[in-house]
TIMARRO-671719 format. One record per atom (N, C-alpha, C): residue in one letter; x, y negated, z negated. Coordinates in steps of 0.2 Angstrom, whole numbers, padded with zeros to 4 digits, always signed. Layout:
% residues N
AXYZ/...
***
This chain:
% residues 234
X-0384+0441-0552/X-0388+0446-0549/X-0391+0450-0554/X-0397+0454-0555/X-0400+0456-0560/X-0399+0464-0558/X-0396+0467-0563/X-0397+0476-0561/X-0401+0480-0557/X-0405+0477-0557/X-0410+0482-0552/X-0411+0478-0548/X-0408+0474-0542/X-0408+0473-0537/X-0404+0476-0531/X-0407+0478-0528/X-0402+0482-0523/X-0400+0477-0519/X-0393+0480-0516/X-0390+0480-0512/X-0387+0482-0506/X-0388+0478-0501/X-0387+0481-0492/X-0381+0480-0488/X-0378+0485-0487/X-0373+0484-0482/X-0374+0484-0475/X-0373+0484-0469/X-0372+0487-0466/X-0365+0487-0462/X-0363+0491-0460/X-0359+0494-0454/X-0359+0496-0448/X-0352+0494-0444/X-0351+0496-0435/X-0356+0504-0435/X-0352+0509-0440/X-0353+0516-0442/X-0360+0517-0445/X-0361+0513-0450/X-0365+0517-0455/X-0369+0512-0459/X-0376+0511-0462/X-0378+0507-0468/X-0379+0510-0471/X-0380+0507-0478/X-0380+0510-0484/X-0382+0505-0489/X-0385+0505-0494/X-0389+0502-0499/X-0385+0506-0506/X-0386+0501-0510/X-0383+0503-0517/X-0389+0501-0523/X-0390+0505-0526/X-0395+0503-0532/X-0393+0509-0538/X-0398+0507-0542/X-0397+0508-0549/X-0400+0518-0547/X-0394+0522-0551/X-0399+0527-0553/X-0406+0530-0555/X-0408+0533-0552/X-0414+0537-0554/X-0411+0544-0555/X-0419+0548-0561/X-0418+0552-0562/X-0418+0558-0557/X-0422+0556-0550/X-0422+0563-0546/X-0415+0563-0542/X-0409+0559-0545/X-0405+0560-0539/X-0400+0563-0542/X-0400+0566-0548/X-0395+0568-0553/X-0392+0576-0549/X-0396+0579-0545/X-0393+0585-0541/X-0387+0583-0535/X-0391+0576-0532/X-0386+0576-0528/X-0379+0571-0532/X-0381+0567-0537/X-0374+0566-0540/X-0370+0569-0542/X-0370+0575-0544/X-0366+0581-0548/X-0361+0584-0542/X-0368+0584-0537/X-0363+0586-0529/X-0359+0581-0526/X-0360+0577-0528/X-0356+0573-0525/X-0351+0573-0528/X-0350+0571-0533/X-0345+0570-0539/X-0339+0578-0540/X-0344+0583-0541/X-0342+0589-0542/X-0336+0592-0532/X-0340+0591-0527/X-0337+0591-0522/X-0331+0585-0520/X-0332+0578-0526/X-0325+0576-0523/X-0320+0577-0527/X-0322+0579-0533/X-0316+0581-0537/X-0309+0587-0535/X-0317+0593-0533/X-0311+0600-0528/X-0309+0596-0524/X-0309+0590-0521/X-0305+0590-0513/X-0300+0588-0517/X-0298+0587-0522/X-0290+0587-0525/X-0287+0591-0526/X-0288+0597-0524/X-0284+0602-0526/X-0280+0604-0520/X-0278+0602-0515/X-0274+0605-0510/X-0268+0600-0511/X-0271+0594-0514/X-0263+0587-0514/X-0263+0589-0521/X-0266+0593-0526/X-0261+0593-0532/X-0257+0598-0532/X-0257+0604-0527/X-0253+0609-0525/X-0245+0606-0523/X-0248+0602-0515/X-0242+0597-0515/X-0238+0596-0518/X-0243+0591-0525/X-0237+0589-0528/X-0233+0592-0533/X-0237+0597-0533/X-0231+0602-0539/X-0225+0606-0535/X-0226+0609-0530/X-0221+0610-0523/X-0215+0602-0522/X-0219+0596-0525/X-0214+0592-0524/X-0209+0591-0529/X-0213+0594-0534/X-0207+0594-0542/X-0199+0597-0540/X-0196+0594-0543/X-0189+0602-0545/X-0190+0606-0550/X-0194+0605-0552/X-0193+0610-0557/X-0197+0617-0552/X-0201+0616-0547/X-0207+0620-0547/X-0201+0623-0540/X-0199+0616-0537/X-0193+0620-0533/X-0188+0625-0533/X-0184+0622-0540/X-0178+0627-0541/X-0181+0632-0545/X-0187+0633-0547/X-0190+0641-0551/X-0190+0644-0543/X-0194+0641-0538/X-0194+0648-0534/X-0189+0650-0529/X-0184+0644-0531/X-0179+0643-0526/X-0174+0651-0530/X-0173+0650-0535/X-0170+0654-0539/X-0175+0661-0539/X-0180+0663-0539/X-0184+0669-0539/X-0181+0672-0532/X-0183+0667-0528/X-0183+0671-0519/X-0175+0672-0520/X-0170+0668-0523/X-0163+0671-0522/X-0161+0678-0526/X-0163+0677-0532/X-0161+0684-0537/X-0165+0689-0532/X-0173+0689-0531/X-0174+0696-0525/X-0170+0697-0522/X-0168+0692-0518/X-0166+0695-0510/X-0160+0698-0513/X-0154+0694-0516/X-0148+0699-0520/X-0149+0705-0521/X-0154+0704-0527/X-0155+0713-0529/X-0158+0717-0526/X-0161+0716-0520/X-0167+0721-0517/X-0165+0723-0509/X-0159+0717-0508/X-0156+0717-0501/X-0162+0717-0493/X-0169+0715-0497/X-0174+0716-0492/X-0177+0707-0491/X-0178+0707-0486/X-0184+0699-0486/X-0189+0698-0486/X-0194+0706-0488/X-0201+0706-0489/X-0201+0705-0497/X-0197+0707-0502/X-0197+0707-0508/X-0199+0700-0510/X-0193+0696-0507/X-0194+0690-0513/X-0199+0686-0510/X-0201+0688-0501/X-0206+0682-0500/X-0213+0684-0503/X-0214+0692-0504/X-0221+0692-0506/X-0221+0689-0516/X-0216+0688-0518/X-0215+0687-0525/X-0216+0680-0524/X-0213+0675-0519/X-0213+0669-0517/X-0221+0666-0516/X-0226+0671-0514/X-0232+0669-0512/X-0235+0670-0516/X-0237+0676-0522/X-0240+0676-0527/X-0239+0670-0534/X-0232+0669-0534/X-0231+0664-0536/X-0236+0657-0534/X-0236+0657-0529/X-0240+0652-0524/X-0245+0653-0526/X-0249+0657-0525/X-0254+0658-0526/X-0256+0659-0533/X-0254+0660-0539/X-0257+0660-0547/X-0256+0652-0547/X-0251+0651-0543/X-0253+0641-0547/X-0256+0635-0544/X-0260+0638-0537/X-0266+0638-0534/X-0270+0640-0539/X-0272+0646-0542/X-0277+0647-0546/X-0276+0643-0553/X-0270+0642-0554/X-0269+0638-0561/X-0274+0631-0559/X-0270+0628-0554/X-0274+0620-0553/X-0283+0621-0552/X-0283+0625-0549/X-0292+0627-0547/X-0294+0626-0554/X-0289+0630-0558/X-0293+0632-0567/X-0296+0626-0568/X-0289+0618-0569/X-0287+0614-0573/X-0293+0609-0569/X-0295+0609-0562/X-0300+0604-0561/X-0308+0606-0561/X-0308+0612-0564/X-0313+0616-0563/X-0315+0615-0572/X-0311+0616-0576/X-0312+0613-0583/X-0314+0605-0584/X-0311+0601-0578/X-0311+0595-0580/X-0319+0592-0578/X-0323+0597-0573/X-0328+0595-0570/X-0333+0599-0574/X-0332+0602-0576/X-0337+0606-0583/X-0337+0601-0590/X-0331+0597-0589/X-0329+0594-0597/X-0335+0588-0594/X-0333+0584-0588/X-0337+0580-0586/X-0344+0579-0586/X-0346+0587-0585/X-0354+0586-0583/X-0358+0586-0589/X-0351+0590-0595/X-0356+0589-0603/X-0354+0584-0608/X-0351+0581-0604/X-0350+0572-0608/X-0355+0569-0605/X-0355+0568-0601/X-0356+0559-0596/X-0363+0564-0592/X-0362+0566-0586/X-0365+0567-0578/X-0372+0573-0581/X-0372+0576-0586/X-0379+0579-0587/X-0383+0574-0592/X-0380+0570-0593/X-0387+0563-0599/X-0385+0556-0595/X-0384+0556-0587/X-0385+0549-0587/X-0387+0545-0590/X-0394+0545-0591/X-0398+0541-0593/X-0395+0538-0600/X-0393+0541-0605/X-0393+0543-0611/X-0384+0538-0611/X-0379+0538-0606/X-0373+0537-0608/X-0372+0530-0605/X-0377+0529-0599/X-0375+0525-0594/X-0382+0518-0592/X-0387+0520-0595/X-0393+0518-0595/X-0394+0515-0600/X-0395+0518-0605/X-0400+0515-0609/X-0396+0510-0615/X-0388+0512-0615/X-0384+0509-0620/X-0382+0503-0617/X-0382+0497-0621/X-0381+0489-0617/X-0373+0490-0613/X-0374+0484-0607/X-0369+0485-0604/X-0366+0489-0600/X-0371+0494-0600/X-0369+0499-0595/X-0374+0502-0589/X-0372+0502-0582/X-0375+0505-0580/X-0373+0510-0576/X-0377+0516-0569/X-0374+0518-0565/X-0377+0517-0558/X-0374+0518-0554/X-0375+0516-0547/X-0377+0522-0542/X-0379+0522-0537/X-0377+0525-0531/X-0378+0523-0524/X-0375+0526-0520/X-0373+0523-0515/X-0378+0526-0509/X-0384+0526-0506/X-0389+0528-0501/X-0389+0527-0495/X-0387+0531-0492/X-0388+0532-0482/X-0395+0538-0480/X-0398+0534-0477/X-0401+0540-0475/X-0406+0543-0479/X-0409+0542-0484/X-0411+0544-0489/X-0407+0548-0494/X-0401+0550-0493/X-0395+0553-0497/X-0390+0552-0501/X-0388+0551-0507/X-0385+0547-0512/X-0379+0548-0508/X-0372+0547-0505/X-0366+0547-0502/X-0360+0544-0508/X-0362+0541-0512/X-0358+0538-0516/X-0360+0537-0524/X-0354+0537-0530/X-0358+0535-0536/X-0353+0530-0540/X-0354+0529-0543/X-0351+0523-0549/X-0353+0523-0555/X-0351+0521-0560/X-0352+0517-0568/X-0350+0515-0570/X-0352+0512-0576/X-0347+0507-0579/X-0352+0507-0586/X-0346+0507-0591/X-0347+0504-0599/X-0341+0500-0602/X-0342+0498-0608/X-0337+0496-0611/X-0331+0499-0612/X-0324+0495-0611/X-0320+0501-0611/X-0318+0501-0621/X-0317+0507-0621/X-0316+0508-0628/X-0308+0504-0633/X-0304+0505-0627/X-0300+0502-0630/X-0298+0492-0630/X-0303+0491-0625/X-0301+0484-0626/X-0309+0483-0626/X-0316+0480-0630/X-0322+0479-0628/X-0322+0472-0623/X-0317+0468-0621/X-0319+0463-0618/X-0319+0464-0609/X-0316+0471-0608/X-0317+0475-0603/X-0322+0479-0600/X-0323+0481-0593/X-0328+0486-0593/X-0324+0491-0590/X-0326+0497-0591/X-0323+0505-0587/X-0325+0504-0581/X-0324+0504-0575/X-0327+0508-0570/X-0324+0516-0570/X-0329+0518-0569/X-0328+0527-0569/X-0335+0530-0564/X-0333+0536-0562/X-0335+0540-0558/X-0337+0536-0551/X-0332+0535-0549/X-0331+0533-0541/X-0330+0537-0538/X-0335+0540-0533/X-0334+0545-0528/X-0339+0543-0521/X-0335+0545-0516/X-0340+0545-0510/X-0338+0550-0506/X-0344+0554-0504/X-0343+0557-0498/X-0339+0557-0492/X-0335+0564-0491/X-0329+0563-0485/X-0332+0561-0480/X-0339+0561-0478/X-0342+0560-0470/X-0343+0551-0471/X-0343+0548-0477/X-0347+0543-0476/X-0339+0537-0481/X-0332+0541-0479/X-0326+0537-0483/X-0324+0533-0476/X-0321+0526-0479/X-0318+0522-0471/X-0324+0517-0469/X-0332+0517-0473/X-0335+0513-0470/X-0338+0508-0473/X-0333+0507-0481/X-0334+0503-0484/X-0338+0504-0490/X-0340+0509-0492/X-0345+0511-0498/X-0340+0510-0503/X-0335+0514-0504/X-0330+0511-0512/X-0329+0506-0514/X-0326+0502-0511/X-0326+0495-0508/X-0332+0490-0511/X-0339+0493-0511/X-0346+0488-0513/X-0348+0492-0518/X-0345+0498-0521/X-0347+0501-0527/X-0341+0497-0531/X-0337+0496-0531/X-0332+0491-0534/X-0335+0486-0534/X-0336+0484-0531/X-0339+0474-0532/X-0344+0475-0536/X-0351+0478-0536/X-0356+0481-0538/X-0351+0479-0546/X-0348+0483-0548/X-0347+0482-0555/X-0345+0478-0558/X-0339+0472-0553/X-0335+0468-0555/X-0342+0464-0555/X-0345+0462-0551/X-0353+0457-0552/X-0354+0460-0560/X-0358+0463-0560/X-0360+0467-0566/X-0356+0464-0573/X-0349+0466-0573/X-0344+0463-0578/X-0346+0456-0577/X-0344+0453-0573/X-0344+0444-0573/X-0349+0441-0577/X-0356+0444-0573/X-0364+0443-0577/X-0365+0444-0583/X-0360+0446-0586/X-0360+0450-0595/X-0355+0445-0597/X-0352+0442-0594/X-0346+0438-0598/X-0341+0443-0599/X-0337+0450-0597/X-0333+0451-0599/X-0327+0449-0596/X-0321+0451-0597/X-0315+0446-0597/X-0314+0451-0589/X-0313+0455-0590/X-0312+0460-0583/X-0315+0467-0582/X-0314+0471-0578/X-0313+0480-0575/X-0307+0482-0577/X-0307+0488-0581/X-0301+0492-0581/X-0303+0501-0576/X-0299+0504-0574/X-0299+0509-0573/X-0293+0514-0574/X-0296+0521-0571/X-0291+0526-0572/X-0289+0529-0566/X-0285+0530-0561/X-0283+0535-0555/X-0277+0540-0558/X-0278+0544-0553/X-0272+0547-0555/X-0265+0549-0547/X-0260+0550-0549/X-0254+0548-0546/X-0256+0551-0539/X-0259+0557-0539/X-0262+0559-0531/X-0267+0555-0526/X-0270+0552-0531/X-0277+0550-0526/X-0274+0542-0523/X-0268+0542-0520/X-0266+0538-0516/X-0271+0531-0513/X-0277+0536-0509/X-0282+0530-0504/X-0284+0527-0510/X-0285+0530-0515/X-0291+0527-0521/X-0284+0520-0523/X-0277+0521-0525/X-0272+0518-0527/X-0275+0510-0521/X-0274+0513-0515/X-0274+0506-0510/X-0280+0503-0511/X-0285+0505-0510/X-0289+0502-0511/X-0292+0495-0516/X-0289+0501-0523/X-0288+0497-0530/X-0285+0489-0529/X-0279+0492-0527/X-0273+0486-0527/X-0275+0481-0521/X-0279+0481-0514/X-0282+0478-0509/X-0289+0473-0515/X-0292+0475-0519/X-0298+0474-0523/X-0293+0468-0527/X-0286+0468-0527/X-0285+0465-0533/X-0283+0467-0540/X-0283+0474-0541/X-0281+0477-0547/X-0275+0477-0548/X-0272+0477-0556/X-0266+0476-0555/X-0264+0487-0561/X-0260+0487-0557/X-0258+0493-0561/X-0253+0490-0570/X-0258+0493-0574/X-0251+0491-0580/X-0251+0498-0584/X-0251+0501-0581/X-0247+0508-0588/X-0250+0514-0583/X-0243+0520-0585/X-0244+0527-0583/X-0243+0530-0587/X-0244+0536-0587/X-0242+0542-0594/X-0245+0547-0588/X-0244+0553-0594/X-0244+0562-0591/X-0252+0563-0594/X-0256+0566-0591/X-0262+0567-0594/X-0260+0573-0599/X-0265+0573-0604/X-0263+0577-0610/X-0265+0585-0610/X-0269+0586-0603/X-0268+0594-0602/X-0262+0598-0600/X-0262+0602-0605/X-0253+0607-0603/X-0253+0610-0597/X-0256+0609-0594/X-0256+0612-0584/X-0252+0604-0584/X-0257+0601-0585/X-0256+0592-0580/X-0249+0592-0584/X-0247+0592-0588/X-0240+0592-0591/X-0234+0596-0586/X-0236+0601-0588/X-0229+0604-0583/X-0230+0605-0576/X-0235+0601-0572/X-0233+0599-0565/X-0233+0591-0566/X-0231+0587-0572/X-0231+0579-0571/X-0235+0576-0566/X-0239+0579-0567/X-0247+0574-0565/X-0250+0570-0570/X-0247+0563-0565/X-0247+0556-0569/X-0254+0552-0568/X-0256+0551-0573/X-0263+0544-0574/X-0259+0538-0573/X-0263+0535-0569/X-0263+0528-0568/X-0267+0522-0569/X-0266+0518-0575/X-0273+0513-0577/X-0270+0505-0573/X-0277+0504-0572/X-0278+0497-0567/X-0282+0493-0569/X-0282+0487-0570/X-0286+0482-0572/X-0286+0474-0567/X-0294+0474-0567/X-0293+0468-0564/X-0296+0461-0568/X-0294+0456-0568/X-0296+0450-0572/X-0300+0447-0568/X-0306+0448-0570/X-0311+0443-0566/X-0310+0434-0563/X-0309+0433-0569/X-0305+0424-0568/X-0302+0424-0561/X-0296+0429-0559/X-0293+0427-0555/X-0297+0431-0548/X-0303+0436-0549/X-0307+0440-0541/X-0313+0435-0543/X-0312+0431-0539/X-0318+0430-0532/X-0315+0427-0527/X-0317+0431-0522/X-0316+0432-0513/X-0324+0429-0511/
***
């Protein structure tokens, strides 16, 4: 299949066509992308609440107050404030990560995803409204791979199969260039995006801590997936 041929879904729910980026969609890309990134922020809280370390800090703070102050407003308001700067800490951390994003990659599509061989970017259209986005280039550390990156679909238009043909969208893509496979990146929250992966065929081979000091001390873990083309065709 040639890159500028679109592509048509339909569904029970919803249709949806997939084609190559234009420049007038670059507003609602940003939105998209930039709105599904915050919906991360309520299960990264979660998961620092699930640490011990984040437990026994405030298991230990609410006990020293309540000892010393013999009151149970003292440590719960101390309890909540806590709660609430490392809310704003995560806010900070994904709030840098979407600003770092939009001035690497998402403000020069053209420039990062278009015009260099091997790469392209996608979107996903319902309605005349971009609901979903993809890319892919080569991955740096292996070139006989492609990266998929920036996979996002809107909360109203997730479950109807749009991630799902933005993924295949790229394995095509890789197969037609002769690459060996797809690699990608998730991280240890984004669970639906895990199942998904692994349904598609991806295998998981490596974790590690991401290398921001927020993302370090609540062990918020990256997860890289690769799929070997040889063995996807469904």
């Amino acid at each position: 299949m040639s890159q500028m041929k679109r592509y048509t879904y339909s569904r029970v729910m919803a249709e949806f066509q997939i084609r190559r980026y234009r420049k007038e969609d670059h507003e609602e890309v940003k939105e998209v992308f930039t709105i599904g990134v915050s919906e991360h922020i309520p299960s990264s809280c979660m998961h620092i609440l699930k640490q011990p370390l984040a437990q026994m800090l405030l298991g230990c703070v609410f006990c020293a107050l309540l000892t010393s102050s013999m009151s149970i407003l003292l440590p719960v308001l101390a309890v909540t404030l806590i709660l609430a700067a490392g809310r704003q800490g995560v806010t900070y951390m994904y709030n840098r990560y979407i600003q770092t994003c939009l001035e690497q990659d998402l403000n020069h599509i053209q420039e990062t995803y278009l015009d260099p061989p091997n790469t392209c970017f996608w979107v996903a259209e319902s309605q005349g409204r971009v609901v979903g986005t993809v890319a892919c280039l080569p991955a740096e550390k292996d070139p006989s791979f492609l990266k998929l990156t920036r996979l996002s679909v809107k909360k109203t238009h997730r479950g109807q199969g749009v991630a799902k043909a933005l993924c295949h969208v790229v394995a095509d893509f890789a197969l037609e260039r002769g690459f060996q496979g797809v690699l990608l990146l998730t991280s240890v929250i984004q669970t639906d995006a895990q199942k998904l992966y692994e349904h598609m065929g991806y295998m998981k081979v490596s974790e590690f801590t991401a290398p921001d000091v927020i993302a370090k001390l609540i062990n918020y873990t990256m997860l890289e997936y690769q799929l070997i083309l040889k063995l996807h065709r469904n």
